[in-house]
C-alpha positions as CSV (number, residue, x, y, z in Angstrom):
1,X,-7.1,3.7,-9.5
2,X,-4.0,2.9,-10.7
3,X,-1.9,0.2,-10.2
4,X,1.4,1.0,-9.5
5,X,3.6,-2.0,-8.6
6,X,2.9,-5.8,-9.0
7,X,5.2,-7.9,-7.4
8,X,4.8,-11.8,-6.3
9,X,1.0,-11.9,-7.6
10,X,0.5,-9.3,-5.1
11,X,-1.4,-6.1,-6.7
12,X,-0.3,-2.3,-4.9
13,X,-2.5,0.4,-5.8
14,X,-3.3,3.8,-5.0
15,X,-6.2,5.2,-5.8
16,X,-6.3,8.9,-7.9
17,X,-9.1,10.6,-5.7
18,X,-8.2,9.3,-2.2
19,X,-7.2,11.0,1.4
20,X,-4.9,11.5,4.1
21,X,-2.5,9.6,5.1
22,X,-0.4,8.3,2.7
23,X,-1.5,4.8,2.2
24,X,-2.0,2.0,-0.3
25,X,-4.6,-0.8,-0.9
26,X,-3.0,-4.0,-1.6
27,X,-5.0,-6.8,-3.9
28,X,-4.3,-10.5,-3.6
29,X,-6.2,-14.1,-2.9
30,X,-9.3,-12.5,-3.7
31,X,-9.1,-9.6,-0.7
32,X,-7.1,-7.0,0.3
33,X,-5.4,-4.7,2.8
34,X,-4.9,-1.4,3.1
35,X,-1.4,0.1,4.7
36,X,-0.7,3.6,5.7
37,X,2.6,4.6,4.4
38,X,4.6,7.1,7.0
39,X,6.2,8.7,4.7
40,X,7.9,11.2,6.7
41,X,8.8,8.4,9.3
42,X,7.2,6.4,11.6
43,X,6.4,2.5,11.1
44,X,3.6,1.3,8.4
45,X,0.6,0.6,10.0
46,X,-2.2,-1.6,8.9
47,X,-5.5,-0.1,8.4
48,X,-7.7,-2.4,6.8
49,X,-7.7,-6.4,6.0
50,X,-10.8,-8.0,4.1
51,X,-10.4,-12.1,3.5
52,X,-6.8,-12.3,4.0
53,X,-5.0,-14.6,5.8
54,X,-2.2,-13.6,8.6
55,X,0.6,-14.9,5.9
56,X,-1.0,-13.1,3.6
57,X,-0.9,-9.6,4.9
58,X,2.4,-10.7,6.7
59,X,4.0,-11.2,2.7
60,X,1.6,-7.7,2.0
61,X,3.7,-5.7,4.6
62,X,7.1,-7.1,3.5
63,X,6.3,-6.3,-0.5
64,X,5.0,-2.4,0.6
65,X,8.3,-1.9,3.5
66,X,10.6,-3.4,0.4
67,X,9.3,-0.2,-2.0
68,X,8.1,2.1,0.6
69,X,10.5,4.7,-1.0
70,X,8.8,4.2,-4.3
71,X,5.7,3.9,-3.4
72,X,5.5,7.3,-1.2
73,X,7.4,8.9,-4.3
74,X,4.3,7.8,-6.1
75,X,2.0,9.1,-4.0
76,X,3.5,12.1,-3.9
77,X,3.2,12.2,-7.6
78,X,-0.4,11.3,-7.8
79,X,-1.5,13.5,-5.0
80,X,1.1,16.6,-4.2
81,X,3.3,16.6,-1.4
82,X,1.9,16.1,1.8
């Protein structure tokens, strides 16, 4: 799974044999969450959370709306078009 964007000690990955939707996993503080991208539109929505606090996944969804452009691009390039 590679990791493909680090920003403010907060770790955005996508893994390379994953599945519908769109969506990343997010690593920080020892837990994670995972957030499903709507790429074509829509708003992100929060799928997952394992030991995170609300600030936490709060600064999570802020980091992933900030590069959602990016980081759909990158999906797209890791798994086709969708």
């Amino acid at each position: 799974m590679p990791t493909v964007l680090r920003v403010d000690g907060y770790e955005i990955m996508i893994y390379l044999h994953d599945h519908l939707p769109a969506h990343v996993h997010v690593f920080v503080a020892g837990g994670e969450v995972v957030i499903n991208l709507n790429c074509r539109g829509g708003e992100l929505e929060i799928r997952e959370v394992y030991k995170l606090k609300a600030r936490e996944v709060r600064k999570a969804l802020e980091v992933v709306t900030e590069h959602r452009e990016l980081l759909c691009s990158m999906w797209r390039q890791i798994h086709g078009d969708f």
